[in-house]
VOBA-1610 file (N, C-alpha, C; in pm, whole numbers, padded with zeros to 5 digits, always signed):
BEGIN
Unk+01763+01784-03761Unk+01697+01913-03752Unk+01546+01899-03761Unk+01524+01802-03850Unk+01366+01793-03849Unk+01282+01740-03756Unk+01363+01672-03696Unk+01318+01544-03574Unk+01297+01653-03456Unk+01351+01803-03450Unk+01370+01903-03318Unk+01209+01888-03290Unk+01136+01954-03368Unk+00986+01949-03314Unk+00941+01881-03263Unk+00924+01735-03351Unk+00862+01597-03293Unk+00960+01542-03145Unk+01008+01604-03108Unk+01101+01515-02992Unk+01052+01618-02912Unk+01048+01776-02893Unk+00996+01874-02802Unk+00859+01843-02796Unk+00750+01803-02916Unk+00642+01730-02894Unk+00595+01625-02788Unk+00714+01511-02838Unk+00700+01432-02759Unk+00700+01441-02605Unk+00814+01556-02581Unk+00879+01510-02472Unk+00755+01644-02367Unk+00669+01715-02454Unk+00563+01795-02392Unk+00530+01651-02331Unk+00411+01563-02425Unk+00306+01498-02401Unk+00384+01434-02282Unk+00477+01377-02314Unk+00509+01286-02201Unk+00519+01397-02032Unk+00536+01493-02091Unk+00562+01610-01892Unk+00398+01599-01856Unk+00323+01575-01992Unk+00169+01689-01942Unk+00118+01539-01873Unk+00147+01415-01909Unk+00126+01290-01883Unk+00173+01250-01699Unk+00288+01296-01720Unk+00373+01256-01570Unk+00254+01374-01483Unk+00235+01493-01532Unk+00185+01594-01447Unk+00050+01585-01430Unk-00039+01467-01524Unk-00173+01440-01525Unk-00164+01312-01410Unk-00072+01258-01398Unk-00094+01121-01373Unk-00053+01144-01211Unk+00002+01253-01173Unk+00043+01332-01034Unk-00058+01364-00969Unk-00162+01427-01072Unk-00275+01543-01027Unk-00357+01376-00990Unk-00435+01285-01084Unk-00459+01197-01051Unk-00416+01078-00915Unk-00370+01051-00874Unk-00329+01002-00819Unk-00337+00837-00847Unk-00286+00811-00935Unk-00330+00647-00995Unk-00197+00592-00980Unk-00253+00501-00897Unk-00134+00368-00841Unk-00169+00232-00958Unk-00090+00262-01055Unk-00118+00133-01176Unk+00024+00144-01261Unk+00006+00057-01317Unk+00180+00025-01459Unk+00152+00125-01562Unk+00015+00209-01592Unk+00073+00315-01661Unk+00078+00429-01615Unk+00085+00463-01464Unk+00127+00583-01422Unk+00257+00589-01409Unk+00315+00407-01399Unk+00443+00419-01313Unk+00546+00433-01464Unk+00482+00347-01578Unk+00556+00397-01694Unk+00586+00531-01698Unk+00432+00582-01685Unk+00463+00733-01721Unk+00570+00815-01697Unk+00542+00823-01550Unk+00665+00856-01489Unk+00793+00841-01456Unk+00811+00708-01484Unk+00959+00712-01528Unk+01017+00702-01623Unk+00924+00704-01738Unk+00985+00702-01877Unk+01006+00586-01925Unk+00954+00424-01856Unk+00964+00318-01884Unk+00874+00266-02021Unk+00894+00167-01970Unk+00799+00095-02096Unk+00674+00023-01965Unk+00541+00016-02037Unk+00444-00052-01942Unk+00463-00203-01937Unk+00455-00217-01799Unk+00471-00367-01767Unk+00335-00439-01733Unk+00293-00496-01805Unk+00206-00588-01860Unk+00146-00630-01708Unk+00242-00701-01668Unk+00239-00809-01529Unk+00197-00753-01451Unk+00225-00586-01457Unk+00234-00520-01299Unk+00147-00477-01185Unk+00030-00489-01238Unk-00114-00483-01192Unk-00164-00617-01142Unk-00122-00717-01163Unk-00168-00848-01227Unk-00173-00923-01034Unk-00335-00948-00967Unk-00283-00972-00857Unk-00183-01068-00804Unk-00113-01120-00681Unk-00029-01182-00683Unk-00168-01290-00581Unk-00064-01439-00616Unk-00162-01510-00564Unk-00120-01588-00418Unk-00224-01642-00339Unk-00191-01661-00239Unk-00091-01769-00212Unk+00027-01787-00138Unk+00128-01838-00137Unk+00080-02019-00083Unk+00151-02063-00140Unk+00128-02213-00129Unk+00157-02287+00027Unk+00107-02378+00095Unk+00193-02405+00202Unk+00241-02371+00316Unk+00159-02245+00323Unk+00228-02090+00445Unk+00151-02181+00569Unk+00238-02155+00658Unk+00163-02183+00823Unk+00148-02028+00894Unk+00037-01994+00951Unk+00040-01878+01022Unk+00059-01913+01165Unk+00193-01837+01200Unk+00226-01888+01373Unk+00078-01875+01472Unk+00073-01954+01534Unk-00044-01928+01613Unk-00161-01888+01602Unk-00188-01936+01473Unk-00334-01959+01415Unk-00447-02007+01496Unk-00403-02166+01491Unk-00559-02247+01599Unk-00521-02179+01727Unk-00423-02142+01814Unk-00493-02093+01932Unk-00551-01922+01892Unk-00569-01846+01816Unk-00630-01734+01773Unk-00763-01750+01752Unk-00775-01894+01689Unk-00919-01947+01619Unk-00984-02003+01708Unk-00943-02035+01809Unk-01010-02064+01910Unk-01063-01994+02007Unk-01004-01886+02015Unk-01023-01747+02106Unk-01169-01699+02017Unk-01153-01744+01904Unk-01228-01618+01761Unk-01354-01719+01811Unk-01390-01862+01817Unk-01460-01911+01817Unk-01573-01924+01985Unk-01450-01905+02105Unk-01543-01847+02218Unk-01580-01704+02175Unk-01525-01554+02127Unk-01529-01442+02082Unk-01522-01407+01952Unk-01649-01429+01880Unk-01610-01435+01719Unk-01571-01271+01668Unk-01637-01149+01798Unk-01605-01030+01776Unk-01493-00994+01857Unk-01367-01013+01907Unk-01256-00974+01955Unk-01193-00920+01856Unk-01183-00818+01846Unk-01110-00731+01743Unk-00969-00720+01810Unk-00911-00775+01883Unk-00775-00770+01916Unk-00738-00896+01845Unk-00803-01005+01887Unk-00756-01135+01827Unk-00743-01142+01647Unk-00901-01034+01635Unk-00834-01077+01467Unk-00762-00987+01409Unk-00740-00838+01489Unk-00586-00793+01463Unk-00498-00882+01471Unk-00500-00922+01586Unk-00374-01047+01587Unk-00335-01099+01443Unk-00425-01181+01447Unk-00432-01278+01290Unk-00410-01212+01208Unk-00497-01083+01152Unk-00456-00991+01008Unk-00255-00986+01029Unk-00234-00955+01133Unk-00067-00922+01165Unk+00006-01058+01106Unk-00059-01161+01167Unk+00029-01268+01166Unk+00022-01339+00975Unk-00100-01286+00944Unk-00145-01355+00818Unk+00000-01262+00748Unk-00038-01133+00771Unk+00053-01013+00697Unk+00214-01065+00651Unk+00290-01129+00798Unk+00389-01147+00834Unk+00421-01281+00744Unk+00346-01344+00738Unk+00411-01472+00633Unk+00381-01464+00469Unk+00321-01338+00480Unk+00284-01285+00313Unk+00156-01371+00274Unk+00035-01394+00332Unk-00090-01474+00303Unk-00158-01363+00273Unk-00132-01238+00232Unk-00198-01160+00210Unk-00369-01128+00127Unk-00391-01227+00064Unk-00531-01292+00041Unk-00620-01300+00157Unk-00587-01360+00289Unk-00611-01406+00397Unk-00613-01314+00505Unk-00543-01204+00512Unk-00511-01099+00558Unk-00634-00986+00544Unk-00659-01005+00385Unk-00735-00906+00370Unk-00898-00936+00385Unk-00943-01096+00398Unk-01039-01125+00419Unk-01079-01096+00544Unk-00975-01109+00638Unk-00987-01125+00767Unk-01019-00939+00850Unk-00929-00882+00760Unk-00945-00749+00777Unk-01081-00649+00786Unk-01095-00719+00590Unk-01279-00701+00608Unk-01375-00738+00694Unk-01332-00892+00749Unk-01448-00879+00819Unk-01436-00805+00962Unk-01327-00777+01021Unk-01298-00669+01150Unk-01357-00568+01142Unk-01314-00540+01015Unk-01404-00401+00979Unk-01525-00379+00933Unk-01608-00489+00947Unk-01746-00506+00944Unk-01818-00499+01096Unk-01745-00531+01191Unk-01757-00480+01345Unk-01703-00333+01387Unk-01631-00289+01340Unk-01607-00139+01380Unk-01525-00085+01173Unk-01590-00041+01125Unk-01527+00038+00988Unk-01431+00131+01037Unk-01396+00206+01100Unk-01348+00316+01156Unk-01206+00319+01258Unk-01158+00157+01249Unk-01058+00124+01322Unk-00947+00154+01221Unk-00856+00261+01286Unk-00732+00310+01219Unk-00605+00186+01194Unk-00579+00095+01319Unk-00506+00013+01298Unk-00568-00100+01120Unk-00687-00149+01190Unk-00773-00302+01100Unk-00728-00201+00952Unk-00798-00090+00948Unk-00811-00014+00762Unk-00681+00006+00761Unk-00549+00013+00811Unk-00413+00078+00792Unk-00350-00080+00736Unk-00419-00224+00830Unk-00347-00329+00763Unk-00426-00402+00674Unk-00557-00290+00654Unk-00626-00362+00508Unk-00567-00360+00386Unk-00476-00191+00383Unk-00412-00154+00318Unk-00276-00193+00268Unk-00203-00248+00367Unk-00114-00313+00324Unk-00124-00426+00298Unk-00275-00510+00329Unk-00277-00667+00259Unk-00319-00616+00116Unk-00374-00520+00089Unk-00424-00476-00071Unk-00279-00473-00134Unk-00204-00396-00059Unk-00099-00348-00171Unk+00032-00532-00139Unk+00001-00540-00049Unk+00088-00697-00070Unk+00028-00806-00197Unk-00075-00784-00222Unk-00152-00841-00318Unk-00198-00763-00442Unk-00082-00641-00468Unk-00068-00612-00578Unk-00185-00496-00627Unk-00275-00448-00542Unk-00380-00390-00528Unk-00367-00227-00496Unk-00263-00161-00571Unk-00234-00063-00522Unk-00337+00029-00485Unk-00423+00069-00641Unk-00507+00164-00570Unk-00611+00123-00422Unk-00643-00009-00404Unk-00726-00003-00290Unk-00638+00008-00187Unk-00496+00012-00189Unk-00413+00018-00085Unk-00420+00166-00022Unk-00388+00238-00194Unk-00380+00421-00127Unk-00533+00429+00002Unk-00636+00389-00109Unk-00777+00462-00078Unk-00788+00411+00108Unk-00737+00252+00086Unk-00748+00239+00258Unk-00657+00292+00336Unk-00551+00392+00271Unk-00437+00452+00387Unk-00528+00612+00409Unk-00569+00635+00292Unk-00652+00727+00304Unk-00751+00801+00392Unk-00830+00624+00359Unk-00897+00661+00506Unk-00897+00653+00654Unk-00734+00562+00646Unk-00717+00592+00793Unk-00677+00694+00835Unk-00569+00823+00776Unk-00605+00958+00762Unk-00745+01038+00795Unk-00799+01025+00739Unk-00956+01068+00740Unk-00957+01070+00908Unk-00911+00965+00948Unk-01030+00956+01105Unk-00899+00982+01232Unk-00741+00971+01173Unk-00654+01001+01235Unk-00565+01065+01155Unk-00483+01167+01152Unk-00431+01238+01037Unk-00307+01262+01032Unk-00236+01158+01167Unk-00121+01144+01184Unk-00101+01008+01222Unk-00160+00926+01193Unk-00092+00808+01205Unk-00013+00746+01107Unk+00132+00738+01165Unk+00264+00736+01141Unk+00267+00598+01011Unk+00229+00475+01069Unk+00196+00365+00972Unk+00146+00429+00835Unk+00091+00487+00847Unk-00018+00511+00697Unk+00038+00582+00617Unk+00063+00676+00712Unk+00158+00824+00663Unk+00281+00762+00561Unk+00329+00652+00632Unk+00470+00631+00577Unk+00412+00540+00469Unk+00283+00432+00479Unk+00273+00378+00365Unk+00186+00440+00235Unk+00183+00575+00281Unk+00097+00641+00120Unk+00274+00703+00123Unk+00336+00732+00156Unk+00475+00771+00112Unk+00557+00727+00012Unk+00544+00549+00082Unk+00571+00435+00005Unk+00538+00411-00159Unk+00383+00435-00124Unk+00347+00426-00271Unk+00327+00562-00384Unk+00399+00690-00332Unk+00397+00776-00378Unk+00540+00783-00413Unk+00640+00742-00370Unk+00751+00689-00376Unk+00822+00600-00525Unk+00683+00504-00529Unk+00681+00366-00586Unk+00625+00406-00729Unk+00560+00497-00735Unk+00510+00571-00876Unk+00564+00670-00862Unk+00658+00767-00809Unk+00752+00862-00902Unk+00738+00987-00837Unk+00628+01003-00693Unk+00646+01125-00741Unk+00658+01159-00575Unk+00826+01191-00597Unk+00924+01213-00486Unk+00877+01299-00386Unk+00785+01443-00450Unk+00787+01533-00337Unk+00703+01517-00200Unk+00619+01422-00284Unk+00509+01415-00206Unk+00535+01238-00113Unk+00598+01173-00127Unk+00634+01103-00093Unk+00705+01166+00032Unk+00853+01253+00037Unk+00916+01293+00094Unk+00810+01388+00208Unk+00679+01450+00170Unk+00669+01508+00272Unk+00532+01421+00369Unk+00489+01299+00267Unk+00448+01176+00361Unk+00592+01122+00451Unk+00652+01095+00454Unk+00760+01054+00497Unk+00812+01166+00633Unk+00835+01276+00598Unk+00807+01348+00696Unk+00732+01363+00770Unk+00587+01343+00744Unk+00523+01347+00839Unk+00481+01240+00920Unk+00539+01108+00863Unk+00537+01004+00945Unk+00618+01009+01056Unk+00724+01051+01081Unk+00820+01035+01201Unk+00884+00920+01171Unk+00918+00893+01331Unk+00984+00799+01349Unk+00884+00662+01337Unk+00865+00581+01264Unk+00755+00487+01241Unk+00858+00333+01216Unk+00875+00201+01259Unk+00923+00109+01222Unk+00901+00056+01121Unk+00984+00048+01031Unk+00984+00011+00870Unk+00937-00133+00895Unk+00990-00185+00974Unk+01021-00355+00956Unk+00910-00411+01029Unk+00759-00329+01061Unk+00673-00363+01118Unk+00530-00423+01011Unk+00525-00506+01041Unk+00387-00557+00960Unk+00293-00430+00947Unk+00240-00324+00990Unk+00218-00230+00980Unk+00221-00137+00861Unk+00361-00191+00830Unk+00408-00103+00707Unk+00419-00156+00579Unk+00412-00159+00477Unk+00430-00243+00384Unk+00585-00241+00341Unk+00669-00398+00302Unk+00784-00400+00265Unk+00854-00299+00234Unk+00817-00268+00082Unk+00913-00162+00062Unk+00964-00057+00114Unk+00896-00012+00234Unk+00881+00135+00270Unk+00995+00162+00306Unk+01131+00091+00340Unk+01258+00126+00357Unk+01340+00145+00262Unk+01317+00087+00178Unk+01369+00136+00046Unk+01347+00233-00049Unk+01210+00284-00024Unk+01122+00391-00055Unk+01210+00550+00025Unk+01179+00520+00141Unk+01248+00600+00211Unk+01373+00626+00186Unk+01454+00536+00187Unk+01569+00575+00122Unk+01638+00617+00033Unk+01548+00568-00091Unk+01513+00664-00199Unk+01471+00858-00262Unk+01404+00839-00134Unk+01359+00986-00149Unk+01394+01099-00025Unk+01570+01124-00079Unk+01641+01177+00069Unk+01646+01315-00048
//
């Protein structure tokens, strides 16, 4: 009987917390505690590091193209894709930046900056770069589905579900998208 208060207490702070951490929009281990009522995971922020040993398919002939055309922004799309695809995501995102030091404003280069951020554990710079590919296109389907993903991934279903909607029909299994997003999706029916 005495414990009734302190547990309706608790269980306020913890709603006003989930509902602060909503309004916020913070992609980190204590929003995602928050919201699900977990315990914070230490690790979960913690970047991941670049994978040992990776070959990127068709690298030197890319680098060679890069080196007659050091500005071909198709070729180093290419590469950001291919880096993406074997999980070099370190490499991905260097490569990204510098694309986007020749045009900032490319919806594809900032959509797979974003998913080398969040492959490398970088959530919030992941949202902010899906963000802004929004900003300059406001339906592109990739982005759409990967702020879904990570709205998904911290808890908060509705808004996930109506990123998700508004992505369409978008290929999960596309470097484009970040991993989870099929499971995300499936999640939030």
């Amino acid at each position: 009987e005495r414990s009734g208060p302190l547990r309706k207490q608790a269980a306020d702070a913890l709603q006003a917390c989930r509902d602060q951490a909503k309004k916020l929009e913070a992609f980190n281990r204590f929003t995602k505690a928050c919201v699900t009522g977990g315990t914070v995971d230490n690790d979960a922020d913690n970047p991941r590091a670049r994978p040992a040993g990776v070959a990127i398919p068709g690298r030197d002939q890319m680098e060679a193209k890069l080196i007659d055309n050091p500005k071909d922004l198709n070729v180093l799309t290419q590469l950001v894709r291919a880096a993406i695809q074997v999980k070099d995501y370190p490499f991905a995102k260097l490569l990204a930046m510098r694309a986007l030091e020749l045009d900032d404003k490319n919806v594809a280069l900032n959509n797979l900056l974003g998913v080398a951020y969040a492959g490398s554990n970088d959530m919030q710079s992941a949202a902010a770069a899906f963000k802004k590919v929004l900003k300059f296109d406001a339906r592109h389907g990739p982005a759409l589905a990967n702020l879904a993903t990570l709205y998904a991934i911290y808890g908060n279903d509705t808004k996930a579900r109506d990123f998700f909607g508004k992505a369409g029909a978008v290929d999960l299994g596309s470097t484009d998208v970040m991993p989870q997003a099929a499971s995300a999706r499936g999640g939030t029916k």
